[in-house]
SETORLUM-969274 format. One record per atom (N, C-alpha, C): residue in one letter; x negated, y negated, z negated. Coordinates in steps of 0.05 Angstrom, whole numbers, padded with zeros to 5 digits, always signed. Layout:
! SETORLUM-969274
AXYZ;...
//
This chain:
! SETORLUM-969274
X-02263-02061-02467;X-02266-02090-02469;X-02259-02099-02497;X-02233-02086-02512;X-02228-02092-02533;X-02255-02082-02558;X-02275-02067-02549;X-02286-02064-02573;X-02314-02086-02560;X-02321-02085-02543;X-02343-02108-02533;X-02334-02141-02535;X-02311-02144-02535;X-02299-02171-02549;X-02296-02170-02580;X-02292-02152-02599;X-02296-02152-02623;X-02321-02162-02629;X-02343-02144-02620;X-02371-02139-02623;X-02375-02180-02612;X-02365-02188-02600;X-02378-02218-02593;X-02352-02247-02611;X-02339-02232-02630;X-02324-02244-02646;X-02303-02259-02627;X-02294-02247-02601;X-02277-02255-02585;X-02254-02229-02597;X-02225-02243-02586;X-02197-02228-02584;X-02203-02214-02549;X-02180-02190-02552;X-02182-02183-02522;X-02183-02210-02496;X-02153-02226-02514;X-02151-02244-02495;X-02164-02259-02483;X-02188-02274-02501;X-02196-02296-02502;X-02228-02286-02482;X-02230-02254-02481;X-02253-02236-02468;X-02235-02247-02437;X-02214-02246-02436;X-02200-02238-02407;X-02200-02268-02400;X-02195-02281-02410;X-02200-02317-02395;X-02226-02325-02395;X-02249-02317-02404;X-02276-02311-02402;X-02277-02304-02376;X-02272-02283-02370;X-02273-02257-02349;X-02267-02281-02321;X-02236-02285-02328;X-02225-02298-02303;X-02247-02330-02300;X-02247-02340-02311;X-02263-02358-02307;X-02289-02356-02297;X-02303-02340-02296;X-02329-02332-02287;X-02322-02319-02254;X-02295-02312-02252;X-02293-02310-02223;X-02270-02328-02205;X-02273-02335-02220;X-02241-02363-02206;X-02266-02390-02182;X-02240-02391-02171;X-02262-02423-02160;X-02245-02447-02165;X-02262-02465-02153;X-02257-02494-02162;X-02229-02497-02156;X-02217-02491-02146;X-02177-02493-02146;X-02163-02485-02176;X-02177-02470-02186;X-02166-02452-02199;X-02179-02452-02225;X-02192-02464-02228;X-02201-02466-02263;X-02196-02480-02275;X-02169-02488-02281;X-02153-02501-02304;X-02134-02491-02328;X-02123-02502-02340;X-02112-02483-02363;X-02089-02476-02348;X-02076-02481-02334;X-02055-02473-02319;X-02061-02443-02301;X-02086-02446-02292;X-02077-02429-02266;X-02092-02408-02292;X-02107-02414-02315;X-02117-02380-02326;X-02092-02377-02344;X-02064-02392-02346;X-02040-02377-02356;X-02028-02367-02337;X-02035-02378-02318;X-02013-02358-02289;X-02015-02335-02290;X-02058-02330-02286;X-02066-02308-02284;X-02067-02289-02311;X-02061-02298-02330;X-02062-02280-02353;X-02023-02274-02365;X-02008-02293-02352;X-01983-02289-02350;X-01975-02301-02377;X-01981-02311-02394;X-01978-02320-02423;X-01970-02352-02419;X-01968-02361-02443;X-01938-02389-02443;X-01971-02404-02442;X-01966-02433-02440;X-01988-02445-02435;X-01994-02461-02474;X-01982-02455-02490;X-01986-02463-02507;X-02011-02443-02520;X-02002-02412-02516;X-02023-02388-02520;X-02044-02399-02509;X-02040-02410-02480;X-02074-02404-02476;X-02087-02431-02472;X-02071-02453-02487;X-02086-02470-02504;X-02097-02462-02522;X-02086-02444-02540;X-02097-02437-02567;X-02129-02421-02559;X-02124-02407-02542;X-02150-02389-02529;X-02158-02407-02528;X-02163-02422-02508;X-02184-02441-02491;X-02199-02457-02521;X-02185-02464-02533;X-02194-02480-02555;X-02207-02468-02580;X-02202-02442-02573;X-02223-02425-02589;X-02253-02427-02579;X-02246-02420-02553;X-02276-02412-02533;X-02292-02441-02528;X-02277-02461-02528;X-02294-02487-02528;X-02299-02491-02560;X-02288-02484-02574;X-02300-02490-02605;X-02330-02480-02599;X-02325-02444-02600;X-02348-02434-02595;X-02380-02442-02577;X-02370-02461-02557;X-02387-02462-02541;X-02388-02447-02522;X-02368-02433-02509;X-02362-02413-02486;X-02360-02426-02465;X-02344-02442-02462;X-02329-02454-02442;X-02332-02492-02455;X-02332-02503-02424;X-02335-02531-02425;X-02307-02540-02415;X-02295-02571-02414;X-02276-02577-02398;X-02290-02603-02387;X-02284-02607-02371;X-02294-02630-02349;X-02262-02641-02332;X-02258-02674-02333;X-02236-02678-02316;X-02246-02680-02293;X-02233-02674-02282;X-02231-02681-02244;X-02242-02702-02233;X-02252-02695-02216;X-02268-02730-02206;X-02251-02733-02189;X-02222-02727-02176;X-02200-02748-02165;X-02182-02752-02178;X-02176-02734-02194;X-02150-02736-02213;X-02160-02728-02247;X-02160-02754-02249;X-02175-02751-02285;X-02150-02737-02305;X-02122-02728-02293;X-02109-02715-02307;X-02115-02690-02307;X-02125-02677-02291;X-02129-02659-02286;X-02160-02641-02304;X-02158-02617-02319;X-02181-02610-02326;X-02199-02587-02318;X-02212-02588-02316;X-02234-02560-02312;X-02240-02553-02318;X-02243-02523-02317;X-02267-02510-02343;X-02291-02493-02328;X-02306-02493-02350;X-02324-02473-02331;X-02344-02461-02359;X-02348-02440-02355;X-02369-02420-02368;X-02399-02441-02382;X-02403-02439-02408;X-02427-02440-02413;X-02436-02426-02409;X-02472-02422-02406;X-02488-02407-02406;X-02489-02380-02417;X-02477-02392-02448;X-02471-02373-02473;X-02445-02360-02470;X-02425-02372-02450;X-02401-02361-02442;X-02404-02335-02418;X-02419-02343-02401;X-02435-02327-02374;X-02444-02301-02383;X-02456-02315-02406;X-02475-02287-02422;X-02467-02267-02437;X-02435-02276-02445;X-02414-02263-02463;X-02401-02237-02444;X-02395-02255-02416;X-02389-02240-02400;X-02396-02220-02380;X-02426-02228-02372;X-02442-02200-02373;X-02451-02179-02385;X-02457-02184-02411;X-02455-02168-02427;X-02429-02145-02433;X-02400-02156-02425;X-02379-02147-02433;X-02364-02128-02411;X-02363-02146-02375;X-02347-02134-02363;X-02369-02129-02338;X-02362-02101-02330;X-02341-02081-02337;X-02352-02064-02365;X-02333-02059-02376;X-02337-02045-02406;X-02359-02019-02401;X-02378-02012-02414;X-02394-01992-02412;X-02372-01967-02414;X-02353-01964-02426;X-02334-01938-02424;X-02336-01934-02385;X-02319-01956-02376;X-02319-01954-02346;X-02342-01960-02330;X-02363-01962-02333;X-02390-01952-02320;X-02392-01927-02326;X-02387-01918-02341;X-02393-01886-02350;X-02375-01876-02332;X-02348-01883-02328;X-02331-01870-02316;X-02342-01868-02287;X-02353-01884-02282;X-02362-01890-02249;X-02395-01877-02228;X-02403-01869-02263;X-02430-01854-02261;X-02430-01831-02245;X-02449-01824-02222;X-02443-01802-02211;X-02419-01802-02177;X-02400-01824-02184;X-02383-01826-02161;X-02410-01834-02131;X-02397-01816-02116;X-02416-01831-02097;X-02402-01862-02079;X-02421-01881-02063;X-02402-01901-02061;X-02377-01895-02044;X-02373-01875-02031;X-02349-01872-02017;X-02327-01862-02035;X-02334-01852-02058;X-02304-01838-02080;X-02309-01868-02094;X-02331-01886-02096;X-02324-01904-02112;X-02315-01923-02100;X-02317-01926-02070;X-02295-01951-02058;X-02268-01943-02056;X-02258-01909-02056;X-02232-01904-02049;X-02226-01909-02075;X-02234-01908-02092;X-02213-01909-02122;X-02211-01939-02127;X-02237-01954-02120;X-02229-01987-02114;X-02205-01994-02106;X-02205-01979-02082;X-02181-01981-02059;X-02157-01988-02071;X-02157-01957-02086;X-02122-01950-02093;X-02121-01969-02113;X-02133-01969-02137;X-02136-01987-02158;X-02117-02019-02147;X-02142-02032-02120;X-02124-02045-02116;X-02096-02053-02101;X-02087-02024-02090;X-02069-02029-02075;X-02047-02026-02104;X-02047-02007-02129;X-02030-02009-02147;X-02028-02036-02157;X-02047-02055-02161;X-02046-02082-02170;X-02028-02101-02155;X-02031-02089-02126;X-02025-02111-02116;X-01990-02099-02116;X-01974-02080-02120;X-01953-02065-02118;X-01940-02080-02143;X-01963-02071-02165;X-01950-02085-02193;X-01944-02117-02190;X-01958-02127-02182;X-01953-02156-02176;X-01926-02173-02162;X-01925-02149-02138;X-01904-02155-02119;X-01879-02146-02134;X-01876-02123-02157;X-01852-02115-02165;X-01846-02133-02189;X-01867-02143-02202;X-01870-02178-02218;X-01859-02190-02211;X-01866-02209-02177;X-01872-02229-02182;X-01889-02240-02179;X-01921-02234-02189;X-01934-02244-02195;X-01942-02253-02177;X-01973-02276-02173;X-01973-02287-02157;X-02006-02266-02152;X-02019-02269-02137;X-02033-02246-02126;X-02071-02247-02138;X-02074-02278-02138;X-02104-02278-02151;X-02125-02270-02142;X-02122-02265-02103;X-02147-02248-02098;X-02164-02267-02092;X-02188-02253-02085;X-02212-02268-02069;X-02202-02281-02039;X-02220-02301-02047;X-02208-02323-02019;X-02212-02301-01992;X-02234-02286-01990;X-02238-02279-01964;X-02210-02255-01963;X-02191-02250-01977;X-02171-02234-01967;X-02154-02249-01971;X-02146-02271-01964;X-02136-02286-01965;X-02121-02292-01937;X-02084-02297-01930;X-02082-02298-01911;X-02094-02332-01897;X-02100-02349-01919;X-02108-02378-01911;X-02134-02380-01899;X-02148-02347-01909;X-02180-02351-01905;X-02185-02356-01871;X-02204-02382-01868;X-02210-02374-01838;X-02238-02373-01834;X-02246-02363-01808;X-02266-02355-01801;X-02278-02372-01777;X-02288-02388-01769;X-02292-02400-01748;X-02317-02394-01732;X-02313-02401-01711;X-02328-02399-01690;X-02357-02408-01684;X-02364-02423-01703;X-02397-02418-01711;X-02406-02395-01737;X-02384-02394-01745;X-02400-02369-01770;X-02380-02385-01791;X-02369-02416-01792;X-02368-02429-01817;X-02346-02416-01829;X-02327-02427-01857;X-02315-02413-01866;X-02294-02430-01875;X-02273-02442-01881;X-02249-02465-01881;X-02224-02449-01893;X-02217-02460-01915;X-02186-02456-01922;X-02178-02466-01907;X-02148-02453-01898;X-02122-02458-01881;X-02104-02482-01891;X-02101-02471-01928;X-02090-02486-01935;X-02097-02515-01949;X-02118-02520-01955;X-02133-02541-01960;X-02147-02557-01942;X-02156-02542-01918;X-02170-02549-01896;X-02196-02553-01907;X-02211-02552-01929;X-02235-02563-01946;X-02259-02533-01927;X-02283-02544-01923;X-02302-02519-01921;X-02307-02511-01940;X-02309-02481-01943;X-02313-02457-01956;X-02341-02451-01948;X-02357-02435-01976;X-02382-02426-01979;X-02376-02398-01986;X-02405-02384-01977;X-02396-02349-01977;X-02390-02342-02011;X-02404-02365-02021;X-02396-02355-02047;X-02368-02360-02053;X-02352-02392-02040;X-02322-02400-02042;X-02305-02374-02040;X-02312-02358-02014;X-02302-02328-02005;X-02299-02310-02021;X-02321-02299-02043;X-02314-02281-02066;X-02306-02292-02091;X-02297-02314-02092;X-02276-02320-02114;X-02246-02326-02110;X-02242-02310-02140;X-02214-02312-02140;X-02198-02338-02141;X-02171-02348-02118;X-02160-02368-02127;X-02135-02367-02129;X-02121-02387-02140;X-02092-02379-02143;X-02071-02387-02129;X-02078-02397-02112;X-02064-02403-02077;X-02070-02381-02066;X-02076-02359-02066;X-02082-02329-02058;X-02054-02318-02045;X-02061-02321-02011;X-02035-02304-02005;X-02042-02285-01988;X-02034-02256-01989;X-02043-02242-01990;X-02032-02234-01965;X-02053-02220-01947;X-02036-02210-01926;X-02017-02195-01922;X-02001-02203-01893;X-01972-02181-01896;X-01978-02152-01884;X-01999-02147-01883;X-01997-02117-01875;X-02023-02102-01897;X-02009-02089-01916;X-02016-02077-01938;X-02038-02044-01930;X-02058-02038-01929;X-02064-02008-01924;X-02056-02000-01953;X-02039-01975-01942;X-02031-01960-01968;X-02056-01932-01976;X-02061-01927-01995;X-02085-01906-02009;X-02072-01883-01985;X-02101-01868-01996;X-02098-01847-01980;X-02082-01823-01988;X-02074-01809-01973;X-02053-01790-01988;X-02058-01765-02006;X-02043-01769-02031;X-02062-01737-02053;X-02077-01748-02067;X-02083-01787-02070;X-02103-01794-02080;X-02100-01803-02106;X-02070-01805-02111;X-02063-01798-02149;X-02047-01785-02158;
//
């Protein structure tokens, strides 16, 4: 990533709040929650953010209930930075050849170490709503945060938010598998 962010006159960092913003949802795209998720003081990722809106990467939009509040979201040219970039062609190469069952188990472990690192942090967890202990599922098919009560779209489901709480019963990797 660090050499595909050079190549687009981006810092690692400023590639990785790119990144997160292209998969965050509407809870969660403010300069706050991409310092949570990038763990940095919020003055740093002012400094980011205000690089990538110089550029034209990223837009800010206030809130249509709370005008203190800001939003960002991906330009076109920001979208495009980020396809191009992640996942790094090093790690597609790495992945070439896996069939999808060695490539979901290393998913797996990958994320059960994240979520280990997180918990021995601190950190707060950042997953996709649909693993989410708030995620619900209802009884016509529909889809509803717990904690917001707001309806959820299948796409709401594969983005990351940062009210993400993560279930209490963890599957641990399989054994011999690092």
């Amino acid at each position: 990533m660090r050499r595909t962010g050079i190549g687009n006159g981006l810092q690692p960092v400023q590639l990785e709040a790119l990144h997160y913003l292209s998969r965050c949802n509407r809870y969660s795209n403010t300069p706050v929650a991409v310092a949570e998720f990038l763990g940095l003081t919020k003055g740093t990722v002012s400094q980011t953010l205000g690089v990538l809106e110089a550029n034209r990467l990223i837009e800010k939009q206030a809130d249509a209930k709370d005008r203190r509040v800001v939003h960002l979201r991906l330009t076109e040219a920001g979208a495009h930075v980020v396809a191009e970039s992640v996942p790094p062609q090093v790690l597609k190469s790495a992945f070439d050849g896996l069939s999808a069952t060695e490539a979901g188990e290393v998913l797996g472990v990958l994320d059960w170490v994240l979520r280990r690192l997180q918990q021995a942090n601190g950190l707060k967890t950042f997953g996709a709503c649909k693993t989410c202990r708030h995620h619900l599922v209802e009884a016509g098919g529909g889809r509803r945060c717990g904690l917001t009560t707001e309806a959820l779209s299948e796409v709401d489901a594969e983005q990351l938010c940062r009210e993400h709480g993560h279930p209490t019963t963890q599957a641990r990797p399989m054994e011999g598998a690092y």
